[in-house]
N, CA, C and O atoms as a printed pandas DataFrame, in Angstrom:
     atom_number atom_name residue_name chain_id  residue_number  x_coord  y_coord  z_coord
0              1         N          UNK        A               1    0.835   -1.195    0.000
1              2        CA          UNK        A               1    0.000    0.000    0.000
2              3         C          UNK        A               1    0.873    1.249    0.000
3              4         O          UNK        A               1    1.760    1.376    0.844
4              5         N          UNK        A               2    0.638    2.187   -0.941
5              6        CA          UNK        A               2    1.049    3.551   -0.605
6              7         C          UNK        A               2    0.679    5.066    0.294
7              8         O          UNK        A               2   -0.444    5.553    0.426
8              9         N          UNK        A               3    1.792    5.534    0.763
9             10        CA          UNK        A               3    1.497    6.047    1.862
10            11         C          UNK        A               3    0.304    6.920    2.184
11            12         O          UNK        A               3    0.198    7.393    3.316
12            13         N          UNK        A               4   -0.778    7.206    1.062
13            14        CA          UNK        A               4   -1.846    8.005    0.890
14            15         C          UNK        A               4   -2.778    7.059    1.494
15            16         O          UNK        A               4   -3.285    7.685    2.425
16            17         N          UNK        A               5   -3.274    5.886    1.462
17            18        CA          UNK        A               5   -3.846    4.966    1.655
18            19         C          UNK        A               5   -3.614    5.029    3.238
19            20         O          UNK        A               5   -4.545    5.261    4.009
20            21         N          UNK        A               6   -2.637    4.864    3.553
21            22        CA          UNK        A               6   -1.652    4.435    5.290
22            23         C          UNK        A               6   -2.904    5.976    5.999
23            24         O          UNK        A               6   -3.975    5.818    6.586
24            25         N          UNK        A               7   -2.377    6.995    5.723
25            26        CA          UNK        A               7   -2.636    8.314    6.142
26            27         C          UNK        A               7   -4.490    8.428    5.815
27            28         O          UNK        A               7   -5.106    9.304    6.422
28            29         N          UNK        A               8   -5.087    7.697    5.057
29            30        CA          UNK        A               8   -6.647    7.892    4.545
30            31         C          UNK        A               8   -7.132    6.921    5.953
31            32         O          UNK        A               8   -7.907    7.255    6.849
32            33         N          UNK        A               9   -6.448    5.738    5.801
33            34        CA          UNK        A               9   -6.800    4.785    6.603
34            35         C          UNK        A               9   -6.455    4.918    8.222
35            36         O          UNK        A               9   -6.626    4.043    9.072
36            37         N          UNK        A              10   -6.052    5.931    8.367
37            38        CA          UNK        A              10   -5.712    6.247   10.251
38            39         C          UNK        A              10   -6.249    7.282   10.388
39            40         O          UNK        A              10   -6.289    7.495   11.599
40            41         N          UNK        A              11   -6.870    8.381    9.649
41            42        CA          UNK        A              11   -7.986    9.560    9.665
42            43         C          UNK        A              11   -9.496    9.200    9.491
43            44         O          UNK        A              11  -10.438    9.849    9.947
44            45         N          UNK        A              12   -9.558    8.156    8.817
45            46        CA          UNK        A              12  -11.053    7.283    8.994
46            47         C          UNK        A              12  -10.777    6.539   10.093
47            48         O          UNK        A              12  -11.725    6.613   10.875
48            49         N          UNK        A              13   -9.687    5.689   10.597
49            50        CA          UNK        A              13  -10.096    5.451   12.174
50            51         C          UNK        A              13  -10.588    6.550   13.291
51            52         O          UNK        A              13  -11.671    6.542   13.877
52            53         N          UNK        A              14   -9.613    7.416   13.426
53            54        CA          UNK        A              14   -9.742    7.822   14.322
54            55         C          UNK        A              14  -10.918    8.826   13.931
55            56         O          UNK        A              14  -11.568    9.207   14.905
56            57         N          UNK        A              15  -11.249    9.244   12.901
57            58        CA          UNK        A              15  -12.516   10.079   12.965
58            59         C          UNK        A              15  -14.055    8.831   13.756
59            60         O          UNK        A              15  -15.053    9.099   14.425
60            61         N          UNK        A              16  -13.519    7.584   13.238
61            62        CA          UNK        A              16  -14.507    7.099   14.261
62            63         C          UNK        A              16  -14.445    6.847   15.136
63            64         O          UNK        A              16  -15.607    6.691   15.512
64            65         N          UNK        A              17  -13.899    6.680   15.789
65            66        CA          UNK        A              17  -13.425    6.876   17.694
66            67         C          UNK        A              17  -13.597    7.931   17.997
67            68         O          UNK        A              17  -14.162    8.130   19.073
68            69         N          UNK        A              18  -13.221    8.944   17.253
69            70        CA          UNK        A              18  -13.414   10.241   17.745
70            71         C          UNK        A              18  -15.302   10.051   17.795
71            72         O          UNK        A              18  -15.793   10.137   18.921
72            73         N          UNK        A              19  -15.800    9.924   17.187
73            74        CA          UNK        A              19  -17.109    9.930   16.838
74            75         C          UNK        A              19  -17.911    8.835   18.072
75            76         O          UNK        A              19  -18.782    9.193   18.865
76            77         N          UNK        A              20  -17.437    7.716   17.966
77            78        CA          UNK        A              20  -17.774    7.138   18.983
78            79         C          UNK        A              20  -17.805    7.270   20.218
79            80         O          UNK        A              20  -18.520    6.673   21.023
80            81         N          UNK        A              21  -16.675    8.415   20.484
81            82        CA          UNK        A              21  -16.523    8.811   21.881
82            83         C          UNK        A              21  -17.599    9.813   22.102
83            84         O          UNK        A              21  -18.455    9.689   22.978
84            85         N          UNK        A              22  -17.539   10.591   21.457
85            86        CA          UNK        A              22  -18.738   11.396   21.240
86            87         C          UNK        A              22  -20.115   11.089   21.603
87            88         O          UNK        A              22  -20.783   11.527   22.539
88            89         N          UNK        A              23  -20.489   10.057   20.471
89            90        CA          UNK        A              23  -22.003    9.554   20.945
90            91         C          UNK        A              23  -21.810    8.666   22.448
91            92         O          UNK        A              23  -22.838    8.777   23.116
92            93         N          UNK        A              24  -21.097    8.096   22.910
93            94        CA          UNK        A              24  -20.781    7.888   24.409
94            95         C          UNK        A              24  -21.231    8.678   25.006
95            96         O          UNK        A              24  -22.225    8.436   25.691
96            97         N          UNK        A              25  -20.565   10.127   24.958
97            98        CA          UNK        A              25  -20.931   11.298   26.198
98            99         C          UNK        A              25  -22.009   12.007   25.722
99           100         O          UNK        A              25  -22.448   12.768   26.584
100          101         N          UNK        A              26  -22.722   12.055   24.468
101          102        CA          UNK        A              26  -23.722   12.627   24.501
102          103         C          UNK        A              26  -25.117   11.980   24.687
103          104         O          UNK        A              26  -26.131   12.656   24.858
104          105         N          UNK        A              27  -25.102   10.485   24.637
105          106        CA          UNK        A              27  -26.227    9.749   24.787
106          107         C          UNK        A              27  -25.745    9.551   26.060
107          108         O          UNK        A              27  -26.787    9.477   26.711
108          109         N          UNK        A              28  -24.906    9.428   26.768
109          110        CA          UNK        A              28  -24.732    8.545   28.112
110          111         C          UNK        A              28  -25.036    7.423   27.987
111          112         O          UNK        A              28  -25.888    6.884   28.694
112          113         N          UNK        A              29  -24.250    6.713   26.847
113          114        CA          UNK        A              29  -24.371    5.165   26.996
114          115         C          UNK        A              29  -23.462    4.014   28.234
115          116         O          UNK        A              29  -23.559    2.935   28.819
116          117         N          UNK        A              30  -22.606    5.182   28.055
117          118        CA          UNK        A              30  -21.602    4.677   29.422
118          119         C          UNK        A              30  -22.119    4.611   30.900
119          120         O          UNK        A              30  -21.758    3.669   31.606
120          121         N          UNK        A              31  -22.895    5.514   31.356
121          122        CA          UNK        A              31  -23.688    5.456   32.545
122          123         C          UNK        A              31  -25.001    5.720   32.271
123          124         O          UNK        A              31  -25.293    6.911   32.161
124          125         N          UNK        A              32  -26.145    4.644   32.088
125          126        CA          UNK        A              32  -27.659    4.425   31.722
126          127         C          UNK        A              32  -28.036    5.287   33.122
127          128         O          UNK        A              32  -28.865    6.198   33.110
128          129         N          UNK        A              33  -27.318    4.874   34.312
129          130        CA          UNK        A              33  -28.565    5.356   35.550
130          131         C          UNK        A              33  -28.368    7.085   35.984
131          132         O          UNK        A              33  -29.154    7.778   36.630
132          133         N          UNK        A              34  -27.005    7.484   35.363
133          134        CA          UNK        A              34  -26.891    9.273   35.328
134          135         C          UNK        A              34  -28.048   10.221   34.858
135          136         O          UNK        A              34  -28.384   11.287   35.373
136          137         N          UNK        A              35  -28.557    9.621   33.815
137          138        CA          UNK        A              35  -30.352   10.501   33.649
138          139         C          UNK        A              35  -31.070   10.285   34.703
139          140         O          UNK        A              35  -31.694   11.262   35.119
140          141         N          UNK        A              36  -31.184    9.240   35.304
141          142        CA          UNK        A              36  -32.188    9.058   36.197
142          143         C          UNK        A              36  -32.075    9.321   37.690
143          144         O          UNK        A              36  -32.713    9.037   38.704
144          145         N          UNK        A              37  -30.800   10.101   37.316
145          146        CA          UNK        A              37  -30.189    9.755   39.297
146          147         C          UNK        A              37  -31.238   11.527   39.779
147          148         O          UNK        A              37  -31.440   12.554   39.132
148          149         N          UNK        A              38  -31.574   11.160   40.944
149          150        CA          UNK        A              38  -32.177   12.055   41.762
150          151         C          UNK        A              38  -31.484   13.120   42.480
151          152         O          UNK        A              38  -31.984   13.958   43.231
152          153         N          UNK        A              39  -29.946   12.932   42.055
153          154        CA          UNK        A              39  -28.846   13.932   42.298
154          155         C          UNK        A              39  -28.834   14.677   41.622
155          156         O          UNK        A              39  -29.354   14.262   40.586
156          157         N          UNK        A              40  -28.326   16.300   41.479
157          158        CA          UNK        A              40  -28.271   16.887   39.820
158          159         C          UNK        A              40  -27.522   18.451   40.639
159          160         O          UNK        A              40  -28.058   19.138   41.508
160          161         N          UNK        A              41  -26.210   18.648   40.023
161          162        CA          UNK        A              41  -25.773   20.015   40.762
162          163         C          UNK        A              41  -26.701   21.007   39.057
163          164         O          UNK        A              41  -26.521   20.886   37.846
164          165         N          UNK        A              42  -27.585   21.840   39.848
165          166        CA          UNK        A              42  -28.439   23.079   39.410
166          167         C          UNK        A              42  -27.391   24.043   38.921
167          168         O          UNK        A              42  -27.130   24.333   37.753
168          169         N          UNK        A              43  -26.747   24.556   40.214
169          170        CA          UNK        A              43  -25.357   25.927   39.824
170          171         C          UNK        A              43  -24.740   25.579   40.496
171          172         O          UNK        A              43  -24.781   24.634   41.284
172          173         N          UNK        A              44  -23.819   26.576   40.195
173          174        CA          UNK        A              44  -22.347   26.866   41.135
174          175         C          UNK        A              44  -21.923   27.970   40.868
175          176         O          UNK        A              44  -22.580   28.639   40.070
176          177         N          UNK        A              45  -20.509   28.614   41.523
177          178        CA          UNK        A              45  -20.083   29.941   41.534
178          179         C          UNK        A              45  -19.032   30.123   42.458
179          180         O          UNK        A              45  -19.042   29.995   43.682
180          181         N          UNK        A              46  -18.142   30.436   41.702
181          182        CA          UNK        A              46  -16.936   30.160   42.047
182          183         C          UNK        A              46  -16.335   31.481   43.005
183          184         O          UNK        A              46  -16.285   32.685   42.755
184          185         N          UNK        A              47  -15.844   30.575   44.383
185          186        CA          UNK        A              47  -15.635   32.394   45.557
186          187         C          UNK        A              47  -13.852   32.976   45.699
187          188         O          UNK        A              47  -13.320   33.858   46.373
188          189         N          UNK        A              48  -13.343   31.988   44.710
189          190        CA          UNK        A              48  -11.685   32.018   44.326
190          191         C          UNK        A              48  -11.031   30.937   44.012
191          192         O          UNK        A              48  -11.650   29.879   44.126
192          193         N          UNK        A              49   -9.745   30.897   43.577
193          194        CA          UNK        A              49   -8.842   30.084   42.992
194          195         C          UNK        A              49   -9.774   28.506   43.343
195          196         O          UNK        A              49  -10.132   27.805   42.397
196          197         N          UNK        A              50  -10.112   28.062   44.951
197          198        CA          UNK        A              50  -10.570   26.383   44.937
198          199         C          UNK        A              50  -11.259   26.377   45.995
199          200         O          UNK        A              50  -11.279   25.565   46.920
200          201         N          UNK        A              51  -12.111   27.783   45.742
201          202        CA          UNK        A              51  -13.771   27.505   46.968
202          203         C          UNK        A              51  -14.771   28.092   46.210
203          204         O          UNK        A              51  -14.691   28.900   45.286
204          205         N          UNK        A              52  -15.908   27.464   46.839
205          206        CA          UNK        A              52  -17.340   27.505   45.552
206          207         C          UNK        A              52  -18.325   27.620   45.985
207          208         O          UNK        A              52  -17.998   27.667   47.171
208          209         N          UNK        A              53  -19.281   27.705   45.981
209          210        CA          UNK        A              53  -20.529   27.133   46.411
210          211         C          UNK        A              53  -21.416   26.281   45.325
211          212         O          UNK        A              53  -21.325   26.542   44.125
212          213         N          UNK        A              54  -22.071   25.495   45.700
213          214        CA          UNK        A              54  -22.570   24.645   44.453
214          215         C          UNK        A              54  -24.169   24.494   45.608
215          216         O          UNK        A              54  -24.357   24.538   46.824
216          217         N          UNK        A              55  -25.198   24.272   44.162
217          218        CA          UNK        A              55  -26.869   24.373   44.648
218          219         C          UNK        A              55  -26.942   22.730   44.200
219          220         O          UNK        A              55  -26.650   22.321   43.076
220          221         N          UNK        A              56  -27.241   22.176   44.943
221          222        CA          UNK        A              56  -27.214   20.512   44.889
222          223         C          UNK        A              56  -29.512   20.164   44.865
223          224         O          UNK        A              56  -30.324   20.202   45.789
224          225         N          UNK        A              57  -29.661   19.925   43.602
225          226        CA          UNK        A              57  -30.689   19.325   43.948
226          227         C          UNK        A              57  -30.980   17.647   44.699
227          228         O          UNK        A              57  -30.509   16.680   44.100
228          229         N          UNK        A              58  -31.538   17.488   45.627
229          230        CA          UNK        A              58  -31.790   15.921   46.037
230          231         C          UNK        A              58  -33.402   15.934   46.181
231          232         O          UNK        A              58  -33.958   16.708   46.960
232          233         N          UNK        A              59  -34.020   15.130   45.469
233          234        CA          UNK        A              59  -35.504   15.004   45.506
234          235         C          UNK        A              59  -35.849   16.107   45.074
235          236         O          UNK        A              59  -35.579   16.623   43.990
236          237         N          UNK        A              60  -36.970   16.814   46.635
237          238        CA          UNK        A              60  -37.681   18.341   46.225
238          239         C          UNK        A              60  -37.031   19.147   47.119
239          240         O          UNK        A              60  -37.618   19.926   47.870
240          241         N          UNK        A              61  -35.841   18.994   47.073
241          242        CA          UNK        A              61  -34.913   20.300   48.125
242          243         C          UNK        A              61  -33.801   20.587   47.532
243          244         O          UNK        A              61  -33.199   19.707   46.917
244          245         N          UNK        A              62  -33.347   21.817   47.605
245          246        CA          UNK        A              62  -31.895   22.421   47.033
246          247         C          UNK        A              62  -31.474   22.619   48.078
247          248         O          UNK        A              62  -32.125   23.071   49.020
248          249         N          UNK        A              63  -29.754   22.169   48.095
249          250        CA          UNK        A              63  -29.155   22.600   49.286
250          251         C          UNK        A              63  -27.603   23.042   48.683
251          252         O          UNK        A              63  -26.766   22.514   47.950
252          253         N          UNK        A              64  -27.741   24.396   49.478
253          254        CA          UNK        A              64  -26.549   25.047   49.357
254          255         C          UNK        A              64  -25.324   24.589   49.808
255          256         O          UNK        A              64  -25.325   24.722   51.032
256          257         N          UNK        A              65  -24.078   24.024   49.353
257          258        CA          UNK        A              65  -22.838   23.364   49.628
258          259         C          UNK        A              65  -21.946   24.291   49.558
259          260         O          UNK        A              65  -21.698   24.905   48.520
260          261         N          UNK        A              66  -21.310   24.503   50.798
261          262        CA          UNK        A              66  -20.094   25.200   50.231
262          263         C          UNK        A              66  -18.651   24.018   50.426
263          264         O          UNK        A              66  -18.412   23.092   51.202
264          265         N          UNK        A              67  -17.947   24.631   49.309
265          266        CA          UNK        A              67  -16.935   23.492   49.362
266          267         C          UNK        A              67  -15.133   24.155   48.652
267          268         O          UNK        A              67  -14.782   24.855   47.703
268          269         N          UNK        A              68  -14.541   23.528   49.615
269          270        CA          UNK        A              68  -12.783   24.329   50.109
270          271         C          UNK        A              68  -12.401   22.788   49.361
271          272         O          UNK        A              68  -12.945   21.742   49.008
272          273         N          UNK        A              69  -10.954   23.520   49.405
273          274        CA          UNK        A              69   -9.882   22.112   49.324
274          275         C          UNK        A              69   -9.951   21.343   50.610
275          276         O          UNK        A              69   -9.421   20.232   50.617
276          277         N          UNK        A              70  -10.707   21.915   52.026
277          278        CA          UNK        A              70   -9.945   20.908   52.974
278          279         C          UNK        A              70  -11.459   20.755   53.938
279          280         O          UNK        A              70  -11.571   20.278   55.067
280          281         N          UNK        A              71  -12.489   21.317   53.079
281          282        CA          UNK        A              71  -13.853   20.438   53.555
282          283         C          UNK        A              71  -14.818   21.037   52.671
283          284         O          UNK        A              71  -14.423   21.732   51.736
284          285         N          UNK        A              72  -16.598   20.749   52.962
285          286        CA          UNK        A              72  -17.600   20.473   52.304
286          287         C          UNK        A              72  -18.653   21.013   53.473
287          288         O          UNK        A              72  -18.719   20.261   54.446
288          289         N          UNK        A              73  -19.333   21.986   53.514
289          290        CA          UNK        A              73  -20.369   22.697   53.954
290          291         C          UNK        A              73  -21.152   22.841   53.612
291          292         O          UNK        A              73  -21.277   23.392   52.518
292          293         N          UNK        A              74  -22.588   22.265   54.638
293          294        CA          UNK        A              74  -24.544   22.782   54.006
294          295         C          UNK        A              74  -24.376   23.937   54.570
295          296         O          UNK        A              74  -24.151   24.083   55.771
296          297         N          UNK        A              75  -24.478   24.883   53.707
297          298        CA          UNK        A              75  -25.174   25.946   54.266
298          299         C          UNK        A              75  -26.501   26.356   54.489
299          300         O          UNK        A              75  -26.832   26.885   55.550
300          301         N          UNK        A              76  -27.396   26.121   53.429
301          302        CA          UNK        A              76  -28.882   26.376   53.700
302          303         C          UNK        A              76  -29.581   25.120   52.884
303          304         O          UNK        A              76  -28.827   24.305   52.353
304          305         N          UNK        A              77  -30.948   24.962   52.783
305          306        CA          UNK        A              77  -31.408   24.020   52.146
306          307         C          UNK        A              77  -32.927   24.667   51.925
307          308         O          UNK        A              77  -33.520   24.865   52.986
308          309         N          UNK        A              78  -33.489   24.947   50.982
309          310        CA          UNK        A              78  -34.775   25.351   50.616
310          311         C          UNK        A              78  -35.551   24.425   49.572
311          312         O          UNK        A              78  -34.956   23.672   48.801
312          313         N          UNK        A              79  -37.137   24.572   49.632
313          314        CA          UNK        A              79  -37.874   23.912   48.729
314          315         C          UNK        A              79  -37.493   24.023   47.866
315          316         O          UNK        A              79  -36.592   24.830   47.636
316          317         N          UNK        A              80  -38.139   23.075   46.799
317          318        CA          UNK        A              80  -37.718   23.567   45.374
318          319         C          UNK        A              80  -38.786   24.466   44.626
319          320         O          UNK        A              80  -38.398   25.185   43.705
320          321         N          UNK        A              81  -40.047   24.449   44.974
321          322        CA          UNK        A              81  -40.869   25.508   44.257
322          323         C          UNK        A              81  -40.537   26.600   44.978
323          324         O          UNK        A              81  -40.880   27.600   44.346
324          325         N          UNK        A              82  -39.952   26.916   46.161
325          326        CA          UNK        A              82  -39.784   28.190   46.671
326          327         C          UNK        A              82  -38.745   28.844   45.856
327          328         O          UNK        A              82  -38.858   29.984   45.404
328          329         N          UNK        A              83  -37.548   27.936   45.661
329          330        CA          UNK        A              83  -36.346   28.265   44.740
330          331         C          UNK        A              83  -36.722   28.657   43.548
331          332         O          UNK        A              83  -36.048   29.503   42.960
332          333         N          UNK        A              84  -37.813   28.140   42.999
333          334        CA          UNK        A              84  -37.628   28.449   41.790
334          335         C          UNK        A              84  -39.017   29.839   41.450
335          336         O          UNK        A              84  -39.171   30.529   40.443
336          337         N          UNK        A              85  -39.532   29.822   42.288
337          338        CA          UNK        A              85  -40.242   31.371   42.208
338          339         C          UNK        A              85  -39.545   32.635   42.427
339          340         O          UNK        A              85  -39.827   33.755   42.001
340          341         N          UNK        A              86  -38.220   32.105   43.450
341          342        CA          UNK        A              86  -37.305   33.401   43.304
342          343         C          UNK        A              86  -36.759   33.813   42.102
343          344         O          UNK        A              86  -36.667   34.950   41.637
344          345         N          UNK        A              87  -36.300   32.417   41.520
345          346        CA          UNK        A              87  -35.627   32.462   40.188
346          347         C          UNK        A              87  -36.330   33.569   39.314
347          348         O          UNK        A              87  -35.848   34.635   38.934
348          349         N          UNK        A              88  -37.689   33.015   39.068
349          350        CA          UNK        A              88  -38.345   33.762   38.048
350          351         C          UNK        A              88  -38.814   35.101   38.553
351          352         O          UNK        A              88  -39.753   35.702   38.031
352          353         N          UNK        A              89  -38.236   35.483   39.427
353          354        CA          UNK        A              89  -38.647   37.104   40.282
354          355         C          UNK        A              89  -37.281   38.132   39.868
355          356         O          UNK        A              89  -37.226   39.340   39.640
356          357         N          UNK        A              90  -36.499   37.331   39.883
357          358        CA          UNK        A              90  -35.135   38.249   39.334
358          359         C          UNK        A              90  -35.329   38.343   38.410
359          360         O          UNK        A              90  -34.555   38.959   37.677
């Protein structure tokens, strides 16, 4: 085979791997139960270089996390229709 062939034939691989990896992370074929999990971080917002706060939904409650390099804090925890009437008030 000549080297055009070599170079056709390793750009059609990897365009499908590349591709395959792809539909992996966009279907979530790799983890089926990640759509369904009852976990789901809403936001976050970052308070410097490696502290945050993140809005953690679980069930029908949001709870405010704050989180450092050297721990993990609830700060508050509210309904979720209450949360989200504020939302739509701003």
């Amino acid at each position: 085979m000549d080297p055009i062939r070599y170079i056709t034939a390793l750009l059609l691989i990897g365009g499908l791997l590349a591709l395959a990896i792809w539909m992996l992370r966009r279907f979530r074929l790799g983890n089926p139960d990640a759509s369904r999990s009852s976990l789901k971080i809403t936001a976050h917002a970052s308070l410097g270089a490696r502290e945050k706060l993140v809005v953690v939904r679980f069930g029908d409650k949001d709870h405010l996390i704050g989180v450092t390099p050297g721990s993990i804090s609830h700060i508050a925890t509210a309904d979720r229709e209450s949360s989200s009437t504020e939302e739509h008030r701003s």
